[in-house]
C-alpha positions in Angstrom: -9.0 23.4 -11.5 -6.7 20.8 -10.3 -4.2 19.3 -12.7 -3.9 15.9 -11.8 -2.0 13.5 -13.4 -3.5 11.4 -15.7 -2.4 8.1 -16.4 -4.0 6.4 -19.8 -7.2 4.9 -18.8 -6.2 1.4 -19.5 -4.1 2.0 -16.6 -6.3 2.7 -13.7 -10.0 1.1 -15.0 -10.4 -2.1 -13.6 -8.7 -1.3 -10.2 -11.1 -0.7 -7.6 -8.6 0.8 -5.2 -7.0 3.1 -8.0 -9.9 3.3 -11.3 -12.9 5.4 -11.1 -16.4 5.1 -10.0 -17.2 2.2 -12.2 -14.0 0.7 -11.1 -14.7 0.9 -7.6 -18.0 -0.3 -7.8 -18.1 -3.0 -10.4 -14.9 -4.9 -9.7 -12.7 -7.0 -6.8 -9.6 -7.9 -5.5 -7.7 -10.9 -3.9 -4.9 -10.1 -1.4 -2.5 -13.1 -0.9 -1.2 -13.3 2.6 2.6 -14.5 1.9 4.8 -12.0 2.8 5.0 -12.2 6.7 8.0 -10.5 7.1 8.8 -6.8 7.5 12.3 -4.9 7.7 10.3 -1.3 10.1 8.6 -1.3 12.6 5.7 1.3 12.6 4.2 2.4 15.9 1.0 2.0 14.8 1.1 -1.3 13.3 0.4 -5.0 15.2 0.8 -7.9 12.6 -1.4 -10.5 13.5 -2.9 -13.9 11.8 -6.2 -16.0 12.7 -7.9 -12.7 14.1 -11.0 -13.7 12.0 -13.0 -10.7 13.1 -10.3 -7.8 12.7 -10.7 -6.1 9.6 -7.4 -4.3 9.1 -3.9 -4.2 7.3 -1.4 -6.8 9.0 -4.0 -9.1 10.0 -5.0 -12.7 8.1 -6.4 -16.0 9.2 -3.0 -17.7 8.4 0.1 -17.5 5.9 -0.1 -19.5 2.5 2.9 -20.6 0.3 3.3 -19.4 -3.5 1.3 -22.4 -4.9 -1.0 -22.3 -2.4 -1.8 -18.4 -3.6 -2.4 -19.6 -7.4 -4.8 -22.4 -6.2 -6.6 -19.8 -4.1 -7.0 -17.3 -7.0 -8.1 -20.4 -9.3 -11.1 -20.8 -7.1 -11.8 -17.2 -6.1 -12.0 -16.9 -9.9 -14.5 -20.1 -10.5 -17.2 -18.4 -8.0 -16.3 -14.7 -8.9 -15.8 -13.5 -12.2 -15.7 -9.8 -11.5 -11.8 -10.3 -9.6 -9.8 -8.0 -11.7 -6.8 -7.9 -9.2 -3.9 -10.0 -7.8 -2.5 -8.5 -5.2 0.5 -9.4 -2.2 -0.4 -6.8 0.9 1.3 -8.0 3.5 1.1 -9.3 6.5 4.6 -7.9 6.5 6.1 -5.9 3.8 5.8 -7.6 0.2 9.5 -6.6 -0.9 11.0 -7.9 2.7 9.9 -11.8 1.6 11.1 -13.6 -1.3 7.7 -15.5 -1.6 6.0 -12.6 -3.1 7.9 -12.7 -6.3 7.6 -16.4 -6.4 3.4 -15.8 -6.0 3.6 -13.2 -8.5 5.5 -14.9 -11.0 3.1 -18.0 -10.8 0.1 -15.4 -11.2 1.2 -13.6 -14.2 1.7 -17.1 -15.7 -1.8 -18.6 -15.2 -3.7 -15.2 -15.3 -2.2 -13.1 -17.4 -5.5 -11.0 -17.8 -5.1 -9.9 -13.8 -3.9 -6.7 -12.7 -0.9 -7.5 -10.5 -0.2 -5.3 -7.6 1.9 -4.9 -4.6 1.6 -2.9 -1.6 5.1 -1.8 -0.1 6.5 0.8 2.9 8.7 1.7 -0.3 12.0 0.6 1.6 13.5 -2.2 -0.5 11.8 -0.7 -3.7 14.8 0.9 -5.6 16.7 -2.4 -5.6 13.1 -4.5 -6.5 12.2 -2.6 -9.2 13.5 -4.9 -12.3 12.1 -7.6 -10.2 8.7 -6.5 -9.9 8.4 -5.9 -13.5 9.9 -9.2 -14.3 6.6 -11.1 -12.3 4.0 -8.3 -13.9 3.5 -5.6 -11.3 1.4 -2.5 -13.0 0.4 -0.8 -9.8 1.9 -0.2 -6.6 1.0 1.2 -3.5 3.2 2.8 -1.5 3.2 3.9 2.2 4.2 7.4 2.7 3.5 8.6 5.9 6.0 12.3 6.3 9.0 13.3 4.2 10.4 15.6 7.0 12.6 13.6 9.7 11.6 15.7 12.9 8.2 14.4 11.8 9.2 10.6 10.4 11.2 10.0 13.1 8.1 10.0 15.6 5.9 7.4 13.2 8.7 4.8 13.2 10.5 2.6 16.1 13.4 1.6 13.7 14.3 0.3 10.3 16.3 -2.8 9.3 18.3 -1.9 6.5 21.5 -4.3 4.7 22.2 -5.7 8.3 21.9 -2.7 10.1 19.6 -1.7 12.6 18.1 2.1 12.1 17.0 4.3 14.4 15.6 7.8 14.9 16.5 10.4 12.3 18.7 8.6 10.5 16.0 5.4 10.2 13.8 7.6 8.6 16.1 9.0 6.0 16.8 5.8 4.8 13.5 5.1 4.2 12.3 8.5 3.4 15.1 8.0 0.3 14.1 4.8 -0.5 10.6 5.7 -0.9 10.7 8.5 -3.2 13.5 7.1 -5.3 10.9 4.2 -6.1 8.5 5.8 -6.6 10.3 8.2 -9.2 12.0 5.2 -10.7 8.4 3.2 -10.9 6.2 5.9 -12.6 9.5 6.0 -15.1 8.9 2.4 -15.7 4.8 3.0 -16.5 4.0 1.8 -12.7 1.1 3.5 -11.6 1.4 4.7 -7.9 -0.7 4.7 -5.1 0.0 6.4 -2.1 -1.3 5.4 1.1 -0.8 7.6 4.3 -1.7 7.4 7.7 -3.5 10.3 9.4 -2.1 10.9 13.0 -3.6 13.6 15.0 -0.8 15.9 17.1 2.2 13.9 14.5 1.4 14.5 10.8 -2.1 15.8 10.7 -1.0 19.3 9.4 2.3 17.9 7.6 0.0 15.6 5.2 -0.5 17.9 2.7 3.9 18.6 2.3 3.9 14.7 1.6 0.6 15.3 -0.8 2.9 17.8 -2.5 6.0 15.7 -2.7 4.3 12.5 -4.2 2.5 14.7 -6.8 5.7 16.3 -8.3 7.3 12.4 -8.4 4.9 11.4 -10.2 2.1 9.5 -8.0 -0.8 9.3 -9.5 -3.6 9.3 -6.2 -3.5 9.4 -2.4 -5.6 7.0 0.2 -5.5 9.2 3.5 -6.2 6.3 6.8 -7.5 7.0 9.8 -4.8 6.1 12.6 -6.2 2.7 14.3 -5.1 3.4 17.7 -2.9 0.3 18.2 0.5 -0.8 19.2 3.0 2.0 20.5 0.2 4.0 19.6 -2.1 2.6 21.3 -2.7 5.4 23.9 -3.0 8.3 20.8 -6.7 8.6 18.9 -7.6 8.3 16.3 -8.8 11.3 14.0 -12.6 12.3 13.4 -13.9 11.6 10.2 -14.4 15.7 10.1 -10.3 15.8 10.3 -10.0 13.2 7.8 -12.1 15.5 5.2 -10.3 18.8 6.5 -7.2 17.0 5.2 -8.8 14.8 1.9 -9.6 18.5 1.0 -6.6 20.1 1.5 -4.4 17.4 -0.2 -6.7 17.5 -3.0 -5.1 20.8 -4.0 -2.1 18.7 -4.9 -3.3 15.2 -6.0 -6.6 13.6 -6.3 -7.8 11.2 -3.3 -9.4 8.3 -2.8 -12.0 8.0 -0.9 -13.1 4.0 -0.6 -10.8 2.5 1.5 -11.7 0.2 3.7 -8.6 -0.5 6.2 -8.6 -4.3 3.7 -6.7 -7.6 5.5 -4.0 -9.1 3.9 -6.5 -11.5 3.4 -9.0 -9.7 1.3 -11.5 -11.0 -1.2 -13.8 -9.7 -3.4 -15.5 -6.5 -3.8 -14.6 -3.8 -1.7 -16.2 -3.8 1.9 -16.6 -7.5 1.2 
């Protein structure tokens, strides 16, 4: 039987991207497209706005300011009741831009009642952690994609780290540090932790389930395995079979529990999931 951590249910129900069946079926979420900066660069990702059809991470129809985001959320709200989520997930990172705390801040005012959540490549996240509990965040999503350098190295172009400019192994060690050192310190703080990694045939399709391992022991409390978009520097690679995706799910599962409803959301998102 796997021993999974188990946060109290409070905690997770209501989340569709972290709760349970019920969760995932009978609630939504509004992403608020503020934060269009980002401090790596990832081979895979290409950060786009007004691609109306592209239904992927980095991409929204345009950037909004702070206010902006609490008007939008006031209306969401008046025409759909079952939003139980407030979330900042990009275009860029959410801990690279300074609007996202300012958005946050002005949620957690107004709606109290929401979830607030953050999605983060986990690099800034030591030095944001007083911060994020200061505006209300109670779940956090973090993307881990390797914790070994020969393999991290390969996944990102560089990293941008207190003026410096990071590259190869030492690029990835940064982050690497960053990311688990957040995520220890946020479980600590009663965070609950999502971790979202990128499945990349021939780079970490067989090194998934060391990083499954890893998160588990710091305390994460599920895993959202994506399929590779073929895109960017990465354009050329392809993407994994929905056969390698479950070979993986399965063996990750050993370690930490996995969800299984993503749907690759905008930074734009609203409303139910697939919606």
């Amino acid at each position: 039987m796997n021993n999974y951590r188990k946060p109290c249910g409070q905690k997770v129900h209501g989340h569709p991207c972290f709760g349970d069946s019920e969760s995932h079926r009978g609630f939504g979420r509004i992403h608020l497209p503020v934060a269009p900066g980002c401090n790596i660069k990832c081979k895979y990702c290409v950060r786009r706005h007004d691609c109306a059809n592209e239904s992927r991470p980095g991409v929204t129809s345009r950037i909004i300011k702070p206010q902006e985001a609490v008007n939008r959320v006031r209306e969401i709200l008046s025409k759909e009741p079952r939003i139980s989520v407030a979330a900042v997930a990009g275009p860029g990172d959410a801990l690279a831009n300074p609007a996202t705390f300012e958005t946050l801040r002005l949620v957690n005012q107004e709606f109290p009642y929401l979830i607030k959540c953050m999605s983060t490549n986990g690099l800034l996240l030591p030095d944001s952690l007083d911060l994020l509990l200061e505006v209300g965040v109670s779940h956090l999503t973090i993307t881990i994609n390797a914790v070994d350098s020969s393999i991290g190295k390969q996944i990102y172009s560089w990293v941008r780290y207190k003026g410096q400019i990071l590259v190869e192994e030492v690029a990835f060690q940064v982050l690497s540090t960053n990311q688990l050192e957040g995520l220890r310190a946020a479980v600590r703080q009663g965070i609950t932790v999502k971790v979202n990694s990128v499945l990349i045939p021939g780079i970490n399709d067989e090194h998934l389930v060391e990083v499954a391992q890893t998160v588990a022991e710091e305390g994460a409390y599920i895993m959202n395995i994506m399929k590779l978009i073929p895109q960017g520097e990465f354009a050329r690679r392809r993407a994994p079979s929905i056969h390698e995706l479950f070979k993986v799910q399965r063996q990750c599962e050993s370690f930490i529990q996995q969800f299984r409803g993503c749907r690759h959301c905008r930074a734009d998102a609203v409303g139910m999931l697939g919606t």
